[in-house]
N, C-alpha and C positions, 0 to 999 in steps of 0.2 A: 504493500500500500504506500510506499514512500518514505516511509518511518523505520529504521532499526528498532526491531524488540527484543533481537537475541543483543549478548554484550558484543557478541564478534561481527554483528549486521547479518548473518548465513542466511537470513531470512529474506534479505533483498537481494541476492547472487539468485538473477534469472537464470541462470543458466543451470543450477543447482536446481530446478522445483519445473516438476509437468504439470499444465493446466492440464484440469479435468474437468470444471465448469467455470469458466467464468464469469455467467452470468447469478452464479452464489459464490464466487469466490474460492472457490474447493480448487485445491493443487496436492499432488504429493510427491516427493523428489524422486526424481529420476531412477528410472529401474525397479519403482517400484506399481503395486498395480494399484488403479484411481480403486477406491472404496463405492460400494452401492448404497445407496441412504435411500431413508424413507421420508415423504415431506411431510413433519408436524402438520401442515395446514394447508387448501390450496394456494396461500401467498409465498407459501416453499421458504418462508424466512428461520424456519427452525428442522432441525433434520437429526436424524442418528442414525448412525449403521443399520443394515438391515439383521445383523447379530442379536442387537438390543432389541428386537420388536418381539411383541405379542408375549414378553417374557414377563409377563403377570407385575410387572414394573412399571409406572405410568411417568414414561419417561418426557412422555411431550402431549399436550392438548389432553384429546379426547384419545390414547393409544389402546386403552385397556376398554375403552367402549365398544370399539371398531372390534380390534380384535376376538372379540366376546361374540360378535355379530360373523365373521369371517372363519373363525378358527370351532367354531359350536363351545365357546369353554364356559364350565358348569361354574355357575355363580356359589360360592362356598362362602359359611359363614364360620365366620372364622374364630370372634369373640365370646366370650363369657357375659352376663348383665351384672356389672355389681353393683351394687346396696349401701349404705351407710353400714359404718360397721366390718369393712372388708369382708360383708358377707357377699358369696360367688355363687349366681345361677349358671348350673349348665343350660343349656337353650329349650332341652325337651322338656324340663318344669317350670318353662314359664306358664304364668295364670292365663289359660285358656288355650293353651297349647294344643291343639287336635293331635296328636303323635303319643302321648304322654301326658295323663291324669295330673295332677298337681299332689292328689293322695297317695299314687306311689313311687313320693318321691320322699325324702329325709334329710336331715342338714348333720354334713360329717363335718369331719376336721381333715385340712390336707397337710399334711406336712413333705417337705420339700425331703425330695427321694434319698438323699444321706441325714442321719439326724443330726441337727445342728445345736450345739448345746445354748440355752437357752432363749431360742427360737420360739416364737408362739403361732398357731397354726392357723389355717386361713379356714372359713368357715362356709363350705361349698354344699349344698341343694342341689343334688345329684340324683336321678333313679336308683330306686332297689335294686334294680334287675341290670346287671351290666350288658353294656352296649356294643355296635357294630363300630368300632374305631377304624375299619377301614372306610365309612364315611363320615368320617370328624375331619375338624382343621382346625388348626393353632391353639388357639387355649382349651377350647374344645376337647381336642386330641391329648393336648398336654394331660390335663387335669386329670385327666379319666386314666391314660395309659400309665402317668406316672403312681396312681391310687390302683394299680391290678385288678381295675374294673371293665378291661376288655372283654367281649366274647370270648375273643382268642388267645386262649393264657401264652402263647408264646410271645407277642406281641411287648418290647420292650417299653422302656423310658427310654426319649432321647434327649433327654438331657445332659449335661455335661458341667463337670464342679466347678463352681465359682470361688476361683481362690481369694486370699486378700487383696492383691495385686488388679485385678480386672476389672474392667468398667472404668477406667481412672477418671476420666472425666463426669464420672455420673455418682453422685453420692460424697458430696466431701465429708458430712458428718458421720461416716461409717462407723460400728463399730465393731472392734474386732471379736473371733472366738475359734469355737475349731467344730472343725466337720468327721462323723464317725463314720463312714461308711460300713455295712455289713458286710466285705467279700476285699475290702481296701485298707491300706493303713491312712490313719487318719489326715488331714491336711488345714489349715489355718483358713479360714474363709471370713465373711464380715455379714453383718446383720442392719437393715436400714431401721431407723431411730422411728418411731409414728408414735407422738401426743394425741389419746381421746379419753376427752371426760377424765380428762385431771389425772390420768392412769399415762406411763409411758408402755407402748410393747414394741417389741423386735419382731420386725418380719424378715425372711428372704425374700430377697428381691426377686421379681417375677422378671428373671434377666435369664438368657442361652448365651455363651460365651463361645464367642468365635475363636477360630484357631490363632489367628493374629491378635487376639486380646480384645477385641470392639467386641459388644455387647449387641442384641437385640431382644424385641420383648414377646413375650409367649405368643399372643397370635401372630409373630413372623415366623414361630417355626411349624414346618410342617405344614406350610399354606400351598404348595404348590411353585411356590418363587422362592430360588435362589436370596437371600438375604448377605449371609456370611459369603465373602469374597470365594473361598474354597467351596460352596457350596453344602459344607455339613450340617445345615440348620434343616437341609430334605433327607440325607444319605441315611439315617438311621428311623424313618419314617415308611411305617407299613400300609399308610391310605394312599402311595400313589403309585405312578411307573413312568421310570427315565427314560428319555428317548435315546436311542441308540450314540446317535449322532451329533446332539445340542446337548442343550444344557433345561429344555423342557420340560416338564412334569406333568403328566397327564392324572386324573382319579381313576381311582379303578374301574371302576365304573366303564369309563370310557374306553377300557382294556379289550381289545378284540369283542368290538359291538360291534362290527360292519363300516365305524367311519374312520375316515384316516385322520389324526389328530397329531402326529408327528412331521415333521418335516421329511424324515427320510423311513417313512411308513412302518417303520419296528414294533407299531403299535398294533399292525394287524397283519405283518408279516415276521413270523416266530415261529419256536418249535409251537406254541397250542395252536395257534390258530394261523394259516397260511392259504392265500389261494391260488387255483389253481388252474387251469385251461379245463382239464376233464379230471375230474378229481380221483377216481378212484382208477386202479389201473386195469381189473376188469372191464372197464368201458372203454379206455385209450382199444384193449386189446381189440374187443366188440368192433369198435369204429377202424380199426384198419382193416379187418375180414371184411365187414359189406362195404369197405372203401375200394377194396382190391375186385372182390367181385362183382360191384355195378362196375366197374371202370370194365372187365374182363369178357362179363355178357352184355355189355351195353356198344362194345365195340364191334364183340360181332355181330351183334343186328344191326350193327351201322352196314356195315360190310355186304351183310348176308341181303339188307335193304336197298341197297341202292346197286347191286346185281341184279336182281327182282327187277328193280324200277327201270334198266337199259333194258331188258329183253320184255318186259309186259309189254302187252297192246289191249289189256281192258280195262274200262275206265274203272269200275271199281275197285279193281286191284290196285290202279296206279294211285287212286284216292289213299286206298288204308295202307297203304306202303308211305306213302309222303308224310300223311299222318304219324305211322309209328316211325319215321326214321326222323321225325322233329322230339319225338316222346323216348328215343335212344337218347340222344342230343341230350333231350333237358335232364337224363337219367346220369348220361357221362358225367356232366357236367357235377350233376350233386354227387357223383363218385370220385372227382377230381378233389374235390371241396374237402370231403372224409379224409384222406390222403393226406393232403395238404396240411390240414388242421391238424392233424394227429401227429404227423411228424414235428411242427412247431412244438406240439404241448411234449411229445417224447425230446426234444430239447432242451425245452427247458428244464424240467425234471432228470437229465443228466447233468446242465448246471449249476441246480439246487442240491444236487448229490453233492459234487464237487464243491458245495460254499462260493461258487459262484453267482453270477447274474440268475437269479428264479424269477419266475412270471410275475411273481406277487410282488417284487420292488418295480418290477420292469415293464409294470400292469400297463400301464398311460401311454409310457412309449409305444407300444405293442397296441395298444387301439386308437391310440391315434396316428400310427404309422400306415404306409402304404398298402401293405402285406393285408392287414386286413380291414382296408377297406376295399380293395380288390375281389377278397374270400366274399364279400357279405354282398357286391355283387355279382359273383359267380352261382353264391345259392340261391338269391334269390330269382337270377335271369332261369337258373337252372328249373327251380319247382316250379317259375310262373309259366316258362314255356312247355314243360310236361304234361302242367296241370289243364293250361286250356287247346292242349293237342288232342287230351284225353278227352275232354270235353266234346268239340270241334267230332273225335272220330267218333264216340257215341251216339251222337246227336245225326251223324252221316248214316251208321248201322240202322238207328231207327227209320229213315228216308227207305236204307233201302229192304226194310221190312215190308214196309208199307207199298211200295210199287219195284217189286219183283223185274218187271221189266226197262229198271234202269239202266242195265247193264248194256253191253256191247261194245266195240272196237272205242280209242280216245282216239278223239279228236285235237290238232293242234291247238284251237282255243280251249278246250277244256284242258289241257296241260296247263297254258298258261293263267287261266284262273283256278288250278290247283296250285303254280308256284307264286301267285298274285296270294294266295289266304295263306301262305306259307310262310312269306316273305314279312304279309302282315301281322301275321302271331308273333317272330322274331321281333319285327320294331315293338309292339308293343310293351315285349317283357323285356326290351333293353330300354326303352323307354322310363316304367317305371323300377325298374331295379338301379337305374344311372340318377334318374332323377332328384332323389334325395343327399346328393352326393355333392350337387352345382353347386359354386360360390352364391349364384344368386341370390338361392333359396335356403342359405346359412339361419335366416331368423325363424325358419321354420323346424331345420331338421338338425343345426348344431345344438345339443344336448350338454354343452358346457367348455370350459375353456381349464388346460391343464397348465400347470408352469411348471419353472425347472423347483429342485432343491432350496435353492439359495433364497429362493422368492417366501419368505416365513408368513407373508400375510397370507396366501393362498396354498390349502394344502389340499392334494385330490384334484377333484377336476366340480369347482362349485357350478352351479346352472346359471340361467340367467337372473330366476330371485334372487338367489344369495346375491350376484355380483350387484342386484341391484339395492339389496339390502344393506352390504359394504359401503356403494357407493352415498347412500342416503345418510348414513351415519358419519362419513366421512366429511362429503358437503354439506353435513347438516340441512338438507334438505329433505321432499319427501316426493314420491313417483307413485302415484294412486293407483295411476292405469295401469302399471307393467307392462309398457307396448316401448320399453326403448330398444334399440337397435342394437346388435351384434358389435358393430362398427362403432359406433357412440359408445358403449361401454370400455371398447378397447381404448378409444383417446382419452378418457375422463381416468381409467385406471394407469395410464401411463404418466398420466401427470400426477400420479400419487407419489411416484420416483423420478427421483437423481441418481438417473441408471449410468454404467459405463460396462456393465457385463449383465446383468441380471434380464433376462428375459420378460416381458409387460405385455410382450401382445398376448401370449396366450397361445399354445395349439386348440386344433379345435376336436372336442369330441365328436364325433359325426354321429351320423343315424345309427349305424354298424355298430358303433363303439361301447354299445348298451353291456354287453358280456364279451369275455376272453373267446368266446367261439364267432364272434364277428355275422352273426345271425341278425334277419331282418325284426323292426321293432316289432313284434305281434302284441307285448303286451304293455299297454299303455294305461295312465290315468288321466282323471279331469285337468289338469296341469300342467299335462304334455303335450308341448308347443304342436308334435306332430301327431296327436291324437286323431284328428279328422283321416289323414291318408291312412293311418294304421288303420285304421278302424273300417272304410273304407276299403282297403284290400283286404283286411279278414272276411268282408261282406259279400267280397268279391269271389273270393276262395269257395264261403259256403255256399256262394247259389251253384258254382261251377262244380261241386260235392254232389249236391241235390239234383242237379240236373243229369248227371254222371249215373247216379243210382236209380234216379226214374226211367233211365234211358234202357237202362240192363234189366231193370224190373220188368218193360212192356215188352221185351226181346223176348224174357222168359217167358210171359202168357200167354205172346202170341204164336211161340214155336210149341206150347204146351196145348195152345188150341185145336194150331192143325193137325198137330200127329194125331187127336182122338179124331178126326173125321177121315184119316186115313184107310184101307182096308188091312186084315191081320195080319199079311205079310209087311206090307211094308211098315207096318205101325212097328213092329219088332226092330229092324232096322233103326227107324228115325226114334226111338225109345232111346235106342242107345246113346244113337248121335247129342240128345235132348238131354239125357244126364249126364254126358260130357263137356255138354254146354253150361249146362242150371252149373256146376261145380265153378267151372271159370266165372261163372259170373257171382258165384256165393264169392268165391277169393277175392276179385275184382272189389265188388262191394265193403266185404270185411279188411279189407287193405286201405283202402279207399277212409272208410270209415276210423281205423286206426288211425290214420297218417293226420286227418284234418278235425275229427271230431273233438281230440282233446286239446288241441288249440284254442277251440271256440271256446270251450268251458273255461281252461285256465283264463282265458282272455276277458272274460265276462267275471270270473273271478277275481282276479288284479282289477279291474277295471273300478267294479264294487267296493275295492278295497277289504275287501273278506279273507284274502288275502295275498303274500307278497309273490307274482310266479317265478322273477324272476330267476329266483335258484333252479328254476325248470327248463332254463334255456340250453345249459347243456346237454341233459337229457332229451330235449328234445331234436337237439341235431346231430346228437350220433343216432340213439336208437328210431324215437318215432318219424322225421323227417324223411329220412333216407331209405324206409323200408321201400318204400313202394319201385324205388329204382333196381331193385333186383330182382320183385319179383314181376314187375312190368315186361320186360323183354322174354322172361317164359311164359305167360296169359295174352300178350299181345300180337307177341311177333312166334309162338311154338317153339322159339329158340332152346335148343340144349346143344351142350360146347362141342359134342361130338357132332353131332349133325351140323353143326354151323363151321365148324373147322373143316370136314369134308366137303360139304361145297365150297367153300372159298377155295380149299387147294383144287381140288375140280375146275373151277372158272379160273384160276392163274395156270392150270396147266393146258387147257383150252385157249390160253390167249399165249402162251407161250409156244404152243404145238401150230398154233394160226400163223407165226410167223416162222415155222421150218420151210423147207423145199418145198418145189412142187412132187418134187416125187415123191416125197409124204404124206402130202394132199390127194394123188393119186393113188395110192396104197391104202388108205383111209377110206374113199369113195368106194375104191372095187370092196375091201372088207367089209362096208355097210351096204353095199350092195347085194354080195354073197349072205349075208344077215335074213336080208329082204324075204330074199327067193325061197331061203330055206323057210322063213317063218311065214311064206306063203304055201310052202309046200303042205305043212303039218295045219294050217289052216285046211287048207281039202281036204285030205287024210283025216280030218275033226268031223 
């Protein structure tokens, strides 16, 4: 600024100090890295590291407000009520207290955890029945733990002896005596002086004695915040849990509930509780067997279909071939997917072996990375185009129930309005499976915004309430409507920091990003932005269910009809024929019914709030999703591996023998010709 303030001037050697804001004035010398701050206020005139934030320390304005509102932190009470008299209520017997009768409570004497000679004891209104001190704080916690009135007998005092020497600046009239501990040889400590009612008494001081000699008072310890510089005023406290990484303190409470309350998520990634892609390995196995086998019969009906489709010349045929070779398609597709996913989550759990990178620190990256949002439109381009192929070919079967004499040679135009509804089913389930994915439509279908580590105000990935609930408390202002933008949020939270490394804008959680299997939203509530499409394509799903089943049901009555007008011969015959039909179409149905029926209910359930389905997401994309694509290519296309693996090499040896000699061609001809003759021969002889 133009002033020497150090005695050598080191302060004004430009050349010595890197700007890092100048427009706050922030420098740090050379070499070293600018610091990330949090702005006190939108005037950005007061700041602190981002280290010191949300550390239950109200180090600037409103920090501990904010934080409260951002981080979910449980408002703890922390103090005692005293009385004239150094008489001490615990909280649960206050008068009128809902938790705790006022009659079963009694007034003890506390005395301070080593007996101090000539000490007089403090007179505490405590419950009969001792307490859950894993949710107490500060004097709270003290009193009770230090009087063996825990639930939990093991649960210590964390107290720590106050010798002569300590507190210096607090108490000059001390005076001195000596302290006996039970289990200690004794030590010299002091007693504070209190005049009442003409009577002198000695209390101990309601003081925890930091490792470097400073003092603090009962409700600082065990509140959840660091107090003593070392930290020891938390480390011998059984009501909370440290975060791996910081210096934060969560209650137990908050201990592997489902939300991330740590910065470097320790709180719900640990030996108890850890998540995980496909949690149990029974089902990782499950999902790579029907991963391998729709990918293995879905490919040969690709194959075995589109040989069909070059040598067919009837239009029905060319119809249900085009049909099942989109209904392969959308089956590979959800076989790719099985595959895919399975091997991500068998990595991760190799690196979770190893005490490396596991899914559950690396949850964020991983949904909001490319990989899967890619996965989540592959399954859902895959089930939509299956599901309304199926549709589509049912609804064709029925037609040609109905008029028998549909059939005969195609026509060029009817090729091309079978590849025109073909082409159209493609766009549409790339359409809506890509769609939720656009920058456009981020205010609809981004589901939250994740940040790095470093970023302490924002842990997990809040939604747009919270960010707007942060911001309201921040600016002190208030957002009635909750219609603000994606984009608006990202500028209003970037100017909360005086960044030089920390991340503000935010990734985005996308649509996909709901669970670790990167599956479409099916289950939504009233407060989800993309409630209307979800809800919508479930609706979409069940008509295309129902129509699917009414289609197979009139198949049934009508081939049920004719065969009784039949005569007895042939009624034996099409009997057969007739319950090798009814069977494909009971599977059809009960597959059918499996795959999308319990969707609908879970969906209606979450919906209601009855309850949460989410946990049924991965469940439902290894086992119910995927069924249908393995057993579709054997119901639809009659595929089985042997018969579909001999045609194929049949028609590659057929196009391979097509381009030998002619004298092979010739040799070929006379031997199907010599074929002919004979099998006209034994034809007359018949």
């Amino acid at each position: 600024d133009g002033l020497a303030d150090c005695v050598d001037g080191s302060d004004e050697e430009l050349d010595r100090w890197k700007v890092c804001d100048a427009a706050s004035s922030s420098y740090t010398e050379e070499g070293l890295d600018c610091l990330d701050y949090y702005n006190c206020g939108p005037d950005k005139t007061d700041k602190i590291p981002l280290a010191f934030l949300c550390d239950r320390i109200n180090s600037c304005q409103n920090e501990n407000e904010v934080c409260e509102v951002s981080r979910n932190q449980v408002e703890i009470w922390s103090r005692v009520v005293r009385f004239p008299g150094d008489l001490v209520r615990i909280g649960h017997c206050l008068p009128g207290f809902n938790l705790t009768e006022e009659a079963a409570c009694s007034d003890t004497d506390y005395y301070h955890p080593d007996e101090i000679f000539g000490a007089s004891p403090h007179h505490v209104i405590r419950p009969n029945k001792p307490l859950d001190c894993s949710a107490l704080y500060g004097e709270m916690y003290v009193y009770t733990a230090c009087s063996g009135h825990c639930t939990d007998p093991s649960i210590t005092c964390p107290l720590t002896p106050v010798y002569h020497d300590s507190c210096r600046n607090l108490y000059p009239d001390r005076v001195f005596t000596v302290a006996t501990p039970s289990n200690k040889p004794p030590y010299l400590t002091f007693v504070e002086r209190k005049k009442r009612e003409f009577q002198t008494h000695y209390r101990p001081p309601d003081l925890f004695v930091c490792p470097d000699g400073s003092c603090i008072r009962y409700d600082q310890v065990c509140d959840l915040a660091e107090d003593c510089v070392s930290g020891t005023d938390e480390v011998n406290c059984d009501n909370s849990f440290k975060c791996n990484s910081s210096h934060t303190y969560i209650p137990l409470s908050s201990f592997c509930d489902g939300v991330f309350n740590c910065e470097d998520f320790s709180d719900e990634c640990n030996d108890r509780c850890s998540a995980q892609i496909i949690r149990h390995n029974a089902l990782s196995a499950y999902a790579w067997i029907i991963g391998i086998l729709a990918v293995i019969l879905n490919t040969l009906a690709i194959v075995r279909s589109m040989i069909e489709l070059v040598d067919t010349e009837s239009y029905i045929k060319v119809v249900n071939l085009a049909l099942i070779l989109l209904i392969a398609v959308g089956d590979l597709g959800l076989g790719v997917y099985l595959i895919w996913i399975s091997y991500v989550d068998t990595l991760y759990k190799k690196h979770s072996a190893l005490d490396s990178r596991s899914y559950c620190k690396d949850r964020f990256h991983w949904l909001t990375g490319r990989s899967c949002l890619t996965l989540g439109i592959i399954s859902t381009l895959s089930s939509l185009l299956s599901l309304y192929s199926m549709t589509l070919l049912s609804a064709f079967r029925v037609v040609c129930v109905q008029n028998p004499t549909i059939g005969g040679r195609i026509t060029l135009r009817a090729r091309l309005l079978t590849a025109g509804v073909s082409v159209l089913v493609i766009t549409i389930s790339v359409v809506l499976a890509v769609l939720p994915v656009l920058p456009r439509y981020e205010d609809m279908f981004v589901n939250g915004l994740t940040y790095p580590n470093n970023n302490h105000l924002f842990v997990g990935a809040p939604d747009k309430n919270q960010h707007i609930d942060i911001i309201d408390k921040y600016y002190e202002v208030s957002h009635k409507t909750r219609s603000m933008s994606w984009k608006l949020i990202r500028r209003l939270v970037a100017n909360m920091f005086s960044s030089h490394g920390v991340q503000v804008e935010g990734l985005r959680l996308n649509f996909y990003g709901s669970d670790g299997v990167c599956l479409f939203k099916y289950f939504v509530r009233e407060d989800d932005p993309q409630k209307f499409f979800s809800l919508a394509i479930v609706a979409n799903n069940s008509v295309c269910f129902v129509v699917i089943i009414s289609c197979y049901l009139y198949i049934s009555i009508v081939t049920h009809i004719s065969t009784n007008r039949l005569n007895m011969g042939t009624r034996r015959k099409s009997t057969t024929r007739n319950t090798i039909l009814n069977q494909k179409i009971t599977i059809m149905i009960s597959t059918d019914t499996v795959c999308w029926v319990p969707f609908i209910i879970l969906g209606a359930l979450h919906y209601t709030r009855a309850m949460d389905a989410t946990q049924w997401y991965a469940l439902s994309s290894v086992i119910i999703l995927p069924l249908n694509s393995i057993i579709n290519p054997l119901l639809y296309d009659n595929v089985t591996v042997i018969r579909a693996v001999k045609q194929v090499c049949t028609r590659v040896r057929e196009t391979v023998f097509s381009r030998g000699s002619e004298e092979n061609s010739v040799v070929r001809n006379t031997v199907r010709e010599g074929r002919v003759t004979e099998r006209n021969h034994m034809s007359s002889r018949l």
